[in-house]
Structures are given as C-alpha cells and as structure tokens.
LUMSEDO-701684 format. One record per residue (C-alpha): x, y, z. Coordinates in steps of 0.02 Angstrom, whole numbers, plus 50000, padded with zeros to 5 digits. Layout:
N
XYZ/...
This chain:
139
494105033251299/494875043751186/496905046051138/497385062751142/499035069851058/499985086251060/500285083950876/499075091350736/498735078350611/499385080450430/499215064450337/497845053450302/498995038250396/498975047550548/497235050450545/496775033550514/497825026750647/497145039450786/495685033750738/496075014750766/496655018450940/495385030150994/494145018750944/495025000350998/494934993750827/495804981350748/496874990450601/497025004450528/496095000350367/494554998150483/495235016250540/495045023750358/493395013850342/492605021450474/493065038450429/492725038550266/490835032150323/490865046850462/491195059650334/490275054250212/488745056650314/489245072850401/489695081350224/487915078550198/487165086250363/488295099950373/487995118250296/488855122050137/490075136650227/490455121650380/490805108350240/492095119450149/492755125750316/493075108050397/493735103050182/494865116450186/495655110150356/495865091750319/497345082450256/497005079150049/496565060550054/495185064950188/494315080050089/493815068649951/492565059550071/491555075350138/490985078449956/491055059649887/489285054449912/487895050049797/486275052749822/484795053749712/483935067349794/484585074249970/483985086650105/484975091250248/484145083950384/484325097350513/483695088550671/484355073250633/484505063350796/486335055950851/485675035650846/484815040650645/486795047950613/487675032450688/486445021850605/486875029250440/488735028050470/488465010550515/487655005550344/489145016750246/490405007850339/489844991350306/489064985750481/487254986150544/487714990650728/487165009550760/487625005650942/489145001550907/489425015850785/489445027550926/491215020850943/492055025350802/491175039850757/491665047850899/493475043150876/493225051850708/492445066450776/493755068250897/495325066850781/494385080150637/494415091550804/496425087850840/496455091850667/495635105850627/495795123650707/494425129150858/493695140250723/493225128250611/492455114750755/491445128350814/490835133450622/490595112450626/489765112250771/488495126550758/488055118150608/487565101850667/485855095750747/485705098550940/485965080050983/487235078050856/488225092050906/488205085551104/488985069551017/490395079750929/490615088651084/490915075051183/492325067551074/
C-alpha cells in the first residue's frame, strides 16, 4: 500500500517521511536509511544519462547517495533480477531480509516517481532491467 500525495517533494524530510509511511516503518531515520540503501544501488544499475537525469531531479541531500558508492571494480549489471536488487539494498541498509526489502524499496521507488517529472521515470525506467523495471512500475 502505497501513500500518495498531490504535493511534489522538495526536501530530503519530506522524502524520508513519505517513505516511512509508504513503507509502515517505524521513523523516519529508518526512512532516510532505506533510501539512501535504494539509491545507492540503483545509481549503480542505472545508465550514466538516467543517473544524471533522476540527480538532477532530486532534492540536494538525496543526490549525494546516487553517486556515493564505493566499489572496487563495478559493472552495471543489466539483467539484474528484482530479489538480487532487494537483496543488495538489504545488505546497504543494514538488514539481511531481501523479502522484506521489497517493502521499502518500493516505497522509495514510488516517492523518487512523486518526485521527479514523467520524463525522467521513463528515462529511469527504460534504463533498468526488465524485472526491475516491473518493480519500479508497480510503486
């Protein structure tokens, strides 16, 4: 279940708290948690023209965490399946629970698209895998 709002987002605190309600959790520290794990792992399976789309949309505090990611040596992982994703956000977010990920990473998915224009969910969408884009389409 998803909150919707009439509203575009423009702070970080909004986000956050969308977030929290969209996805039942307790505060909205978990909130910012779980979407700085969620776009830490989508900046890194997104094309380079869809990454600085969706960072030129986003609130400041949020951009930081599309591009904030180390790695030692990364591919884009262009078929990357929607459980490998969650599982990944899991681990970044501090839980184990890929099942449970679904959760919150659809809330997140859901208030980048509240946030962002239809333009630049499409650009994010055509750029994701098949099965990951069904989840972002669904949120």
């Amino acid at each position: 279940m998803t909150v919707t709002t009439t509203t575009k987002i423009k702070t970080a605190a909004e986000f956050y708290a969308l977030v929290q309600a969209s996805a039942h959790l307790r505060t909205a520290d978990h909130g910012r948690i779980w979407t700085r794990g969620t776009l830490n792992v989508l900046g890194v399976n997104l094309s380079k023209s869809a990454k600085k789309a969706l960072s030129n949309a986003l609130p400041d505090d949020l951009k930081k965490f599309l591009g904030g990611v180390f790695w030692l040596a990364f591919f884009r992982d262009t078929n990357i399946t929607a459980l490998e994703f969650q599982n990944r956000v899991a681990r970044r977010s501090g839980n184990t629970d890929a099942h449970f990920a679904k959760i919150p990473v659809t809330a997140v998915f859901g208030a980048i698209k509240q946030t962002v224009s239809p333009q630049v969910a499409k650009e994010v969408a055509d750029s994701l895998s098949r099965e990951l884009r069904g989840l972002w389409d669904k949120a």
